[in-house]
VOFIRO-923100 format. One record per residue: y, x, z of N, C-alpha, C, O in turn; residue in three letters. Coordinates in steps of 0.02 Angstrom, whole numbers, padded with zeros to 5 digits, always signed. Example, Ala and Ser with C-alpha at 12.3 -4.5 7.8 and 13.67 -1.06 7.14 Angstrom:
-00284+00660+00390-00225+00615+00390-00165+00660+00390-00166+00712+00423ALA/-00112+00642+00354-00053+00684+00357+00002+00645+00394+00057+00670+00402SER/
This chain:
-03029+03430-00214-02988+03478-00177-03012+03481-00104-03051+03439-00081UNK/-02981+03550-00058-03004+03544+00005-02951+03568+00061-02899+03585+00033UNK/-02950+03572+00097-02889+03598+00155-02892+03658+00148-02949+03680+00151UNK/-02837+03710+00134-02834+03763+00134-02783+03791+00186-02722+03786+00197UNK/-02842+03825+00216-02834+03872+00277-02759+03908+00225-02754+03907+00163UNK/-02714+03935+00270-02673+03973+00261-02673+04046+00320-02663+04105+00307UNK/-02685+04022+00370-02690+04073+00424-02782+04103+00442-02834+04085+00415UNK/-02774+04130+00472-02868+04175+00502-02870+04165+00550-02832+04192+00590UNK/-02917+04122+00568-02954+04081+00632-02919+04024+00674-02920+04009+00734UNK/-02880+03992+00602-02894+03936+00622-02919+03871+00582-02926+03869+00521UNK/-02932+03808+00636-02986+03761+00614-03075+03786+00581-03112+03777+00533UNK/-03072+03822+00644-03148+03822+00650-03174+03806+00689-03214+03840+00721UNK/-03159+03747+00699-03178+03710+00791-03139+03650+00798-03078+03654+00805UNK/-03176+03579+00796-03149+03535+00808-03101+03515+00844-03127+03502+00898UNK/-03039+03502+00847-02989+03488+00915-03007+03439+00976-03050+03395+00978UNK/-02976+03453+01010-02988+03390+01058-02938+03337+01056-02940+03286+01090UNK/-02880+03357+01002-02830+03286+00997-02774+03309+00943-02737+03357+00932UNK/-02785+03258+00923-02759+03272+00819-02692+03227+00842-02700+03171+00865UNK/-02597+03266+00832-02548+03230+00836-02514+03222+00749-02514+03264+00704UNK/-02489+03162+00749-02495+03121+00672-02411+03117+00667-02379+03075+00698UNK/-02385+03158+00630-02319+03136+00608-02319+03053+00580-02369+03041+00545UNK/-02277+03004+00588-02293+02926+00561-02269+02937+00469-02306+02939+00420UNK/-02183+02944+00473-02160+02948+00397-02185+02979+00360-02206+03032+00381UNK/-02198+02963+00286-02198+03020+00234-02284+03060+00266-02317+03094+00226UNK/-02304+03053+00321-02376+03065+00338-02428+03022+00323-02478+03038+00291UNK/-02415+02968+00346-02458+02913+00347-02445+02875+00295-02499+02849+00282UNK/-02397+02851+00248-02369+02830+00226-02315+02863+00180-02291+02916+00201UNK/-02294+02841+00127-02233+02843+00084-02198+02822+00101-02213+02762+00103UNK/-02130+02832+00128-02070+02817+00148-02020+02797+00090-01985+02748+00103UNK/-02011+02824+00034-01963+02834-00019-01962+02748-00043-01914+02711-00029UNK/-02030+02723-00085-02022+02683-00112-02007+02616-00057-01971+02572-00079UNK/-02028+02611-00006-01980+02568+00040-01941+02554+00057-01917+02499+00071UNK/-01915+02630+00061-01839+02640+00070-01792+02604+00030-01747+02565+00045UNK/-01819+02633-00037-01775+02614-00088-01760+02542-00126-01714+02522-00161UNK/-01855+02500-00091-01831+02448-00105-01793+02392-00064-01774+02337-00083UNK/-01786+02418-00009-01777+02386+00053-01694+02420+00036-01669+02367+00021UNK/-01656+02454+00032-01611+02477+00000-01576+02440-00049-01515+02439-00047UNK/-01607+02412-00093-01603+02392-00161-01568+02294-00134-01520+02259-00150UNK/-01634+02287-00081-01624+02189-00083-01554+02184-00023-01521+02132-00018UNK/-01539+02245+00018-01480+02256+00067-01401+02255+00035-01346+02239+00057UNK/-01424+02277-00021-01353+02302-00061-01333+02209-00107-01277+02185-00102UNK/-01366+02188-00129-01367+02139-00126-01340+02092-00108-01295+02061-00136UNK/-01369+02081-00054-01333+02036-00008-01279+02048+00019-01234+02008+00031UNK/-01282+02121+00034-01202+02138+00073-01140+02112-00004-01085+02085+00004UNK/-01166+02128-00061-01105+02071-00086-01082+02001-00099-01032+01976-00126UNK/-01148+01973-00065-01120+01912-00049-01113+01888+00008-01115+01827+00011UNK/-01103+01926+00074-01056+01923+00121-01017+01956+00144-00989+01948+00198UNK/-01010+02005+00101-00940+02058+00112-00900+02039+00064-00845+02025+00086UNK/-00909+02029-00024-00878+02009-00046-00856+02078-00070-00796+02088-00073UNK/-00885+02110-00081-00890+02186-00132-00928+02209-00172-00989+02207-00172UNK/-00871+02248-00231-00945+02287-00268-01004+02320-00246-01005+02357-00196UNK/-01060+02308-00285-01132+02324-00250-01112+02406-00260-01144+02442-00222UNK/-01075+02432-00294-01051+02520-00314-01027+02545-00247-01060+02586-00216UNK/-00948+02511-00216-00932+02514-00148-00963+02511-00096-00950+02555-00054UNK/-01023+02452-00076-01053+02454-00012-01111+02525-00036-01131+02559+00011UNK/-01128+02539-00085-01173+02594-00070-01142+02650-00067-01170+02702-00047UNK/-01087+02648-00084-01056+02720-00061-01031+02725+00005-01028+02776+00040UNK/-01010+02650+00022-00987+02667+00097-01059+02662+00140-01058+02703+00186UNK/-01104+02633+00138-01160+02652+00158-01178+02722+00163-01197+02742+00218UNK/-01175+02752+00127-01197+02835+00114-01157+02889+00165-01175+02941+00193UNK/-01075+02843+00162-01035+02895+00190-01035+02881+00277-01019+02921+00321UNK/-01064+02798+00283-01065+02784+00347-01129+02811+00384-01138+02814+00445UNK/-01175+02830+00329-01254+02868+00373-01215+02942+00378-01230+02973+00429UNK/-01179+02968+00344-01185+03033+00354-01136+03051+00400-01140+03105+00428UNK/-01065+02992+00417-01031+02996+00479-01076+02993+00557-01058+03025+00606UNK/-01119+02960+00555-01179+02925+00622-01221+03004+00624-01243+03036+00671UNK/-01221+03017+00554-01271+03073+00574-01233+03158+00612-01253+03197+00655UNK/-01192+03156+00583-01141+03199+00605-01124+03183+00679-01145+03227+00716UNK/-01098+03142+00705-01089+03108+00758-01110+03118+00822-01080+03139+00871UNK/-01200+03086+00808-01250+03105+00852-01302+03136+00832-01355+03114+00854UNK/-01304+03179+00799-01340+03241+00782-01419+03239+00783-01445+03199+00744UNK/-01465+03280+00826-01526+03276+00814-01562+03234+00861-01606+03257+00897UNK/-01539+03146+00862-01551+03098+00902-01586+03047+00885-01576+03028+00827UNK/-01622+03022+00913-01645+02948+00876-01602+02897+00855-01619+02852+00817UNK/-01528+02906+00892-01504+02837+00886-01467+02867+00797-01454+02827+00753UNK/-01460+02926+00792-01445+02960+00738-01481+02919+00654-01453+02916+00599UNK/-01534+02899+00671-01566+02863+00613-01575+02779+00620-01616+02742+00592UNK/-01529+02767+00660-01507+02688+00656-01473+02664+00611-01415+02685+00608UNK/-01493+02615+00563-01480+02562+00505-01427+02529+00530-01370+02525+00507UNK/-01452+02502+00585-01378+02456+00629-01321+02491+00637-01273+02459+00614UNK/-01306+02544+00660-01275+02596+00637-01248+02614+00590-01187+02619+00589UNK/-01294+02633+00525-01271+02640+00468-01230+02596+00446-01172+02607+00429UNK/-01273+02523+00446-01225+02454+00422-01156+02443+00460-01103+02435+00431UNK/-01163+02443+00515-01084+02449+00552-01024+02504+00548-00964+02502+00561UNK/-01058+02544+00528-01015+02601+00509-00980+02592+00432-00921+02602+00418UNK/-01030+02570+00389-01022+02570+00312-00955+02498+00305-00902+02507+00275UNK/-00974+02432+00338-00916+02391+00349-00859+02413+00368-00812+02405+00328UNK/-00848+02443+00426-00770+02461+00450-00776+02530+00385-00733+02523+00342UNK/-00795+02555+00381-00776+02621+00306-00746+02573+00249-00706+02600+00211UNK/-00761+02504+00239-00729+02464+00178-00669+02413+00235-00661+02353+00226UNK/-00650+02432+00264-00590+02407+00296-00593+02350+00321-00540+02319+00320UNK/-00641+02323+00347-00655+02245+00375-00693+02255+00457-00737+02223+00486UNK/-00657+02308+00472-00676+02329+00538-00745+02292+00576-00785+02269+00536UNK/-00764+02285+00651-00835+02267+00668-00875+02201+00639-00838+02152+00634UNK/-00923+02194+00626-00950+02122+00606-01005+02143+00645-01049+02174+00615UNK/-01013+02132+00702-01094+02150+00738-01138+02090+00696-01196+02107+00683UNK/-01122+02040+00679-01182+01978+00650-01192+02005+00571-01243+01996+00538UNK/-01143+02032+00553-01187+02028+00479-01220+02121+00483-01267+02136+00446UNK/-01194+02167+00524-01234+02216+00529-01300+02194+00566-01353+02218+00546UNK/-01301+02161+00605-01375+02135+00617-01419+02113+00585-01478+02131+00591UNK/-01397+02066+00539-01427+02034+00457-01417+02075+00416-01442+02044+00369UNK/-01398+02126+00393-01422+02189+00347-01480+02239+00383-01514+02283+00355UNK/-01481+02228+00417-01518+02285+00472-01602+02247+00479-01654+02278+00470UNK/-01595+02181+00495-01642+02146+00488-01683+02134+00424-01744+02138+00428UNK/-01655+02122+00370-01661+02114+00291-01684+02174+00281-01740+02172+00255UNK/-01655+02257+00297-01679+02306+00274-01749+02319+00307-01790+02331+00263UNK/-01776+02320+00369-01834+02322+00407-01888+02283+00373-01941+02309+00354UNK/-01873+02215+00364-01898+02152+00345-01929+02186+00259-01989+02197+00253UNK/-01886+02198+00206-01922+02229+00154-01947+02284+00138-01977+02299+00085UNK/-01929+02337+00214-01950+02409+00219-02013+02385+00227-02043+02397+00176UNK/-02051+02353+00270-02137+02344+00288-02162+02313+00245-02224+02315+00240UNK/-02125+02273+00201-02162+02227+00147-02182+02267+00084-02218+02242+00041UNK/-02157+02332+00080-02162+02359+00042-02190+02438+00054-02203+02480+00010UNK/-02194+02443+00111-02235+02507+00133-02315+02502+00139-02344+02451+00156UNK/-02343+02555+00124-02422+02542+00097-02448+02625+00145-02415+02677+00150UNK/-02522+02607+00176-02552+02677+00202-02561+02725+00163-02602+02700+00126UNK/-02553+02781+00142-02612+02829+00115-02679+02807+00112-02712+02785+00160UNK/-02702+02815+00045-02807+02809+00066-02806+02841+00112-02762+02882+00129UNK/-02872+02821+00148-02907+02857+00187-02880+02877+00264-02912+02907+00307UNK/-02804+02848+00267-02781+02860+00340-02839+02840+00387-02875+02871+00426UNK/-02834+02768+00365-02861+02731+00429-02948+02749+00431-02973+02716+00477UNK/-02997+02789+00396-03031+02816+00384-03042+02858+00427-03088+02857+00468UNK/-02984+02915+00418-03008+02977+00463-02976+02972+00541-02996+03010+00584UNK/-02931+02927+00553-02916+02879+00621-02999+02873+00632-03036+02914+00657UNK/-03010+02823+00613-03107+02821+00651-03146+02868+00654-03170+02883+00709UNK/-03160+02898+00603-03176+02970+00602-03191+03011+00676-03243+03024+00705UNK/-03092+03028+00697-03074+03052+00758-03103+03025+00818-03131+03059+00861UNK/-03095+02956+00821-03102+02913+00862-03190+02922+00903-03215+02938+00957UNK/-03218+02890+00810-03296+02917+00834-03318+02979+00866-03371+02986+00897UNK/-03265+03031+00855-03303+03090+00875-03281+03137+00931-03293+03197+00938UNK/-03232+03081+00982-03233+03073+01041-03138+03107+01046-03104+03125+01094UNK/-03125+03103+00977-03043+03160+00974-02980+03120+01001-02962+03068+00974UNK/-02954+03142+01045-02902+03104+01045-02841+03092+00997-02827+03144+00968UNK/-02803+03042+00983-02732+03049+00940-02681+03027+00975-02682+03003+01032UNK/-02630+03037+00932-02567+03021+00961-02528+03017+00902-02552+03040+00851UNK/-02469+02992+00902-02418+02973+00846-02363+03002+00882-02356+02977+00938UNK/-02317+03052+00864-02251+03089+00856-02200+03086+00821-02196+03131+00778UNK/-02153+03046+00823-02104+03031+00768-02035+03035+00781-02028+03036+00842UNK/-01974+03037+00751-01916+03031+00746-01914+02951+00724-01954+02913+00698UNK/-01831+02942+00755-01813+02872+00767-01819+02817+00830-01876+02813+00853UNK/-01790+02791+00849-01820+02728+00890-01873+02695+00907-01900+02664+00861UNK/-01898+02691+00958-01972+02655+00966-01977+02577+00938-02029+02545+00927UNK/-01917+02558+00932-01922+02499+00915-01954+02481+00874-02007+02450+00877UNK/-01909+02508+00805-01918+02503+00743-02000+02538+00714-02032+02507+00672UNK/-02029+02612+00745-02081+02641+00734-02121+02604+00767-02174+02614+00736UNK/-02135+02565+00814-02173+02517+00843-02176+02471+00791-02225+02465+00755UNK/-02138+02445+00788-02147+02389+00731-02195+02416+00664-02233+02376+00638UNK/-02192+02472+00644-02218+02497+00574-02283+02503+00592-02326+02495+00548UNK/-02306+02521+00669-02356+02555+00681-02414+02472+00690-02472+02467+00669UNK/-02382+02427+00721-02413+02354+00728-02405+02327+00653-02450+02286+00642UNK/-02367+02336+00606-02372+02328+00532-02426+02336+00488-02441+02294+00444UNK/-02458+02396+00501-02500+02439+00473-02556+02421+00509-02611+02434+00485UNK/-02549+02386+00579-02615+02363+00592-02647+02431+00629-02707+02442+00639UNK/-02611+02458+00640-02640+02528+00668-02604+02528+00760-02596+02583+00785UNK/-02593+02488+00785-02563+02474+00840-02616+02488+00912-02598+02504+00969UNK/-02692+02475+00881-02739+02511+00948-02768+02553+00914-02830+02550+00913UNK/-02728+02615+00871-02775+02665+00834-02764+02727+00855-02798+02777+00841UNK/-02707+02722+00896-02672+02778+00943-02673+02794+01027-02643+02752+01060UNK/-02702+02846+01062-02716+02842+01133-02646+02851+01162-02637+02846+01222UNK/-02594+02864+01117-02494+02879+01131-02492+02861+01096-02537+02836+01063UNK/-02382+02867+01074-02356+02865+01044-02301+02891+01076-02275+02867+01127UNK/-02278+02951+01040-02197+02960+01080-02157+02973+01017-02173+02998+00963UNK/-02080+02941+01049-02032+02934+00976-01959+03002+01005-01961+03038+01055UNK/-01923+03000+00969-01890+03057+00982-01860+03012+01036-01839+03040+01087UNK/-01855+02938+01030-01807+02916+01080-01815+02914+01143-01768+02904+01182UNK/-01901+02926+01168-01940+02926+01214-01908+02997+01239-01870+02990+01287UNK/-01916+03057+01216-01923+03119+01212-01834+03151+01220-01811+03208+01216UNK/-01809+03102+01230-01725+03143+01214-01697+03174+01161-01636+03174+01157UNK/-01742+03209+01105-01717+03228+01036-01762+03235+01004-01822+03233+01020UNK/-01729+03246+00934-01787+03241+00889-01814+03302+00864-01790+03357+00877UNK/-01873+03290+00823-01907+03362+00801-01870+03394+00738-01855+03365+00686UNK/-01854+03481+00759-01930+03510+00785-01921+03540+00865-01952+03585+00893UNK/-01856+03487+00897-01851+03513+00988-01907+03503+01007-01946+03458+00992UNK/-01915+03572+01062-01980+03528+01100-02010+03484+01124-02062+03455+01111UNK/-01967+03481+01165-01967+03413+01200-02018+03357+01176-02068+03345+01210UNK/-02007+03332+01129-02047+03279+01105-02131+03307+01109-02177+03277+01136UNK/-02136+03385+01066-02208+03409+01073-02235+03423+01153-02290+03401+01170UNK/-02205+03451+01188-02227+03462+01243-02221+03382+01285-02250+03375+01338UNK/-02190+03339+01262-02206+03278+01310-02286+03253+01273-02335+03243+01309UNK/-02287+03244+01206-02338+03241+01193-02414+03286+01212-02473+03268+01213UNK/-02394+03328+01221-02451+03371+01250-02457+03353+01329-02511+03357+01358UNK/-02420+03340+01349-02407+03317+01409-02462+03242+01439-02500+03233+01487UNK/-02442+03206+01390-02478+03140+01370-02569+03143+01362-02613+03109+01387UNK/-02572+03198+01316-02631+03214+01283-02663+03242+01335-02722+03226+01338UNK/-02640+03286+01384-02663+03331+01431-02712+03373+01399-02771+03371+01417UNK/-02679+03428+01331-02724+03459+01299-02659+03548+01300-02599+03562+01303UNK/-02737+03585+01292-02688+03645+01281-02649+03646+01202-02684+03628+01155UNK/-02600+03660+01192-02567+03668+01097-02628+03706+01059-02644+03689+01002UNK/-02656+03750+01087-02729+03772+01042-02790+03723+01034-02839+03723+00997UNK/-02769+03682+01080-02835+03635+01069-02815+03572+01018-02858+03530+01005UNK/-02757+03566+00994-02736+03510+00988-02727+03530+00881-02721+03586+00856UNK/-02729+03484+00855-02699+03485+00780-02632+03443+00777-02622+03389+00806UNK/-02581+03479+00730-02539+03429+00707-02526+03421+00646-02517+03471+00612UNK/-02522+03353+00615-02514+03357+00559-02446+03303+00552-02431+03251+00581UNK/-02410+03349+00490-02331+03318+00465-02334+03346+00381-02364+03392+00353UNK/-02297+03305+00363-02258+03340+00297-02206+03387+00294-02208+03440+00262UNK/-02144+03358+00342-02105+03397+00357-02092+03470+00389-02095+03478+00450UNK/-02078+03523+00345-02092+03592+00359-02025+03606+00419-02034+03641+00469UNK/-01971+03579+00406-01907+03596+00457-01932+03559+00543-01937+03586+00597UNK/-01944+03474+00517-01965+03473+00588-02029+03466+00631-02032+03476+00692UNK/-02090+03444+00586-02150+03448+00607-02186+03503+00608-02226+03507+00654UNK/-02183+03559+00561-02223+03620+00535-02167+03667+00624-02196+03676+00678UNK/-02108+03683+00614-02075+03727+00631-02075+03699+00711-02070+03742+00755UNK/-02080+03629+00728-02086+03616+00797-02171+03623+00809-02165+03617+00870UNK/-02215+03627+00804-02287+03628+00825-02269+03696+00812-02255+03719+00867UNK/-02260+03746+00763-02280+03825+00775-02240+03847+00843-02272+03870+00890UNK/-02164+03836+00847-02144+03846+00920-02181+03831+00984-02155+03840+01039UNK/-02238+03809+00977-02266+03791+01030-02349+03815+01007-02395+03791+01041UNK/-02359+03844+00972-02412+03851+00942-02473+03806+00935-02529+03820+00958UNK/-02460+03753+00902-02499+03722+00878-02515+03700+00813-02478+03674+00772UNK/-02587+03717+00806-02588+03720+00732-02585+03665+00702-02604+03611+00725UNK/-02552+03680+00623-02513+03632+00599-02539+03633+00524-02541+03682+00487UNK/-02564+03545+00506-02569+03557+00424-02521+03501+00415-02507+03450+00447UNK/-02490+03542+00338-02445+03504+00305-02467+03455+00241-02475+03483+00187UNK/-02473+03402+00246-02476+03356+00204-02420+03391+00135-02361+03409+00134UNK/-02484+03388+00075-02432+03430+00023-02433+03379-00049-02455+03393-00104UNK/-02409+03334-00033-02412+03275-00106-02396+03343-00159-02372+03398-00144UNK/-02416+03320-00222-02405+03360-00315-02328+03355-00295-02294+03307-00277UNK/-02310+03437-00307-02228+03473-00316-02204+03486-00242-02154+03521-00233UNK/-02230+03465-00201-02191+03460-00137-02202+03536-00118-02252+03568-00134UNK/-02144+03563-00079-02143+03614-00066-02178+03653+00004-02173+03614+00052UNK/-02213+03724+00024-02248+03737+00069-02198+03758+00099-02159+03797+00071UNK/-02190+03734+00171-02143+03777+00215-02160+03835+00218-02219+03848+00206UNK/-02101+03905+00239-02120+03973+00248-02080+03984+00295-02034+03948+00312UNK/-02101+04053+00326-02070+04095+00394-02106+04067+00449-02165+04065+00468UNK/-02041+04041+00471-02059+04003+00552-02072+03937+00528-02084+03899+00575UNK/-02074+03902+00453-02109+03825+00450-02181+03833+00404-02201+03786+00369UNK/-02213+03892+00408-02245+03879+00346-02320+03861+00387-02343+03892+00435UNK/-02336+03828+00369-02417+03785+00405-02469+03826+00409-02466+03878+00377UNK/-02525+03814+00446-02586+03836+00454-02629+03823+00396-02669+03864+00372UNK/-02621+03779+00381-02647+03762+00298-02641+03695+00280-02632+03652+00324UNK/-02645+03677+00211-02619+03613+00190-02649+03581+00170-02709+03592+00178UNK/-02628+03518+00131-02697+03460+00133-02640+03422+00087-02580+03417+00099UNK/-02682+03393+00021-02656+03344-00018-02685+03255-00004-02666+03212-00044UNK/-02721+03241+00040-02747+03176+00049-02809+03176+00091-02854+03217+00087UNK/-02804+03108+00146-02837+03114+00191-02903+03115+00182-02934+03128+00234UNK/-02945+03104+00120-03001+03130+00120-03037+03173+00115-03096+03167+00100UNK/-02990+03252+00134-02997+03307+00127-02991+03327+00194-03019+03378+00213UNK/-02953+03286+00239-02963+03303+00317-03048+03255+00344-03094+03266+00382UNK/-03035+03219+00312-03114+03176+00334-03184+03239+00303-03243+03227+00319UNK/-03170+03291+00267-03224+03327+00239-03195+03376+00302-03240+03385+00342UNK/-03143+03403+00318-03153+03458+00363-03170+03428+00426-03206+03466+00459UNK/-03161+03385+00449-03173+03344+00520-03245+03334+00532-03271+03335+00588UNK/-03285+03323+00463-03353+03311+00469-03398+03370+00485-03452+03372+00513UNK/-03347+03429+00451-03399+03492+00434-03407+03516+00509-03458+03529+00541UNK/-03338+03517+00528-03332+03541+00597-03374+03503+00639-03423+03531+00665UNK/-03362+03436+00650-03405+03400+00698-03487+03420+00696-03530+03433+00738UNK/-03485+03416+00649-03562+03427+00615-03605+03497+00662-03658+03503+00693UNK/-03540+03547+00644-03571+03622+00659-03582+03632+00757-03612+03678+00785UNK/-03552+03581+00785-03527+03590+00834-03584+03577+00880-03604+03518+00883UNK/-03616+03626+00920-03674+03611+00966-03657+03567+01026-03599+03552+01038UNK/-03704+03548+01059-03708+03486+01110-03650+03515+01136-03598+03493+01113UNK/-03647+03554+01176-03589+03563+01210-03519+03570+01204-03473+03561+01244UNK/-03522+03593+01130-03439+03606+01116-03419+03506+01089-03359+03491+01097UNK/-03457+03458+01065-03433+03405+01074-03383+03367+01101-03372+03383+01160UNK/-03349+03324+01080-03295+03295+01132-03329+03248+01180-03384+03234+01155UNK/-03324+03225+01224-03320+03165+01288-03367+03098+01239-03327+03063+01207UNK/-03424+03082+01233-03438+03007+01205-03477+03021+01126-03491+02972+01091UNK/-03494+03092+01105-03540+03123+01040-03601+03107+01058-03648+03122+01022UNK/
């Protein structure tokens, strides 16, 4: 397979700085989730002292109270949060220590069980070698996305990193893209972004016009209108074939800084 252009004239010219959605981009999010999900529920019945049926429902109803709450925020996708919310929802009002120890436990088997995409860390060097800058753009807390990003071992693979929490809200507000461009000190035409997400990665880079490929795993759907991508890509060794072609074509001068 190969990246398919969706739009006319673009990626015919190497960028000068490729921005990397982290979740579900770099990585599978789901099966971490779920197992890190799975060893939380668990335990919360043997120190809550409830059915494992109850804490996941009050879990569910306590993410979607937090999310309602504080809306399109980083602190919006806090676990600590979730867990403190989901306790007082089963009537045993604050426990800050054992929402800390669910919160911890969930992080703790979220990374043990999260794995790269082939070929991420591949076309990371790739870039690197060929003088491109990157950056990492994400929703959530720096805390926690720091942690994933030193997990993965990818912790000096990035020239940034900005989190929505850095940025004041999350994507697809500007804010976060234009601080990142900001960072990058690149024009949005010069720059690539790549996300899965068509609502906030696809639909925040086109508001600002920057071109955008969507990571398209088998069934996943192509954003359209105002989210639909510049063209899409099923696995990073299909961006390492367009990265090469381009670099390749590119005379002495159009090169980046160090070719």
């Amino acid at each position: 397979m190969a990246v398919k252009r969706r739009a006319a004239g673009t990626f015919e010219r190497a960028p000068k700085a490729v921005i990397f959605d982290l979740d579900d981009t770099l990585y599978a999010y789901a099966p971490a989730h779920e197992a890190a999900t799975a060893i939380v529920e668990a335990k919360a019945v043997g120190l809550l002292g409830v059915e494992r049926e109850a804490f996941a429902e009050a879990l569910a109803r306590g993410r979607d109270a937090t999310k309602d709450l504080l809306g399109q925020t980083a602190s919006a996708h806090s676990r600590l949060l979730y867990f403190h919310r989901a306790i007082e929802l089963l009537g045993m009002k604050s426990r800050p220590l054992t929402s800390l120890d669910l919160e911890q436990t969930y992080w703790r088997a979220f990374l043990a069980n999260a794995r790269l995409f082939p070929d991420v860390e591949d076309f990371i060097r790739d870039l690197r070698g060929a003088g491109i800058a990157t950056a990492v753009l994400t929703d959530l807390t720096a805390q926690i996305q720091f942690r994933k990003l030193v997990y993965f071992g990818l912790e000096g693979a990035f020239d940034y990193v900005v989190t929505s929490e850095e940025a004041g809200a999350d994507k697809p507000d500007n804010a976060p893209f234009r601080l990142v461009l900001d960072k990058l000190a690149v024009a949005p035409d010069a720059a690539w972004l790549i996300g899965d997400n068509p609502a906030s990665d696809i639909e925040g880079a086109r508001r600002l016009a920057i071109p955008a490929l969507q990571r398209l795993p088998a069934g996943a759907r192509i954003g359209e209108g105002d989210r639909a991508p510049d063209a899409t890509f099923e696995n990073f060794g299909e961006l390492r074939e367009l990265l090469g072609d381009l670099v390749g074509e590119a005379g002495p001068d159009e090169r980046q800084d160090g070719d």
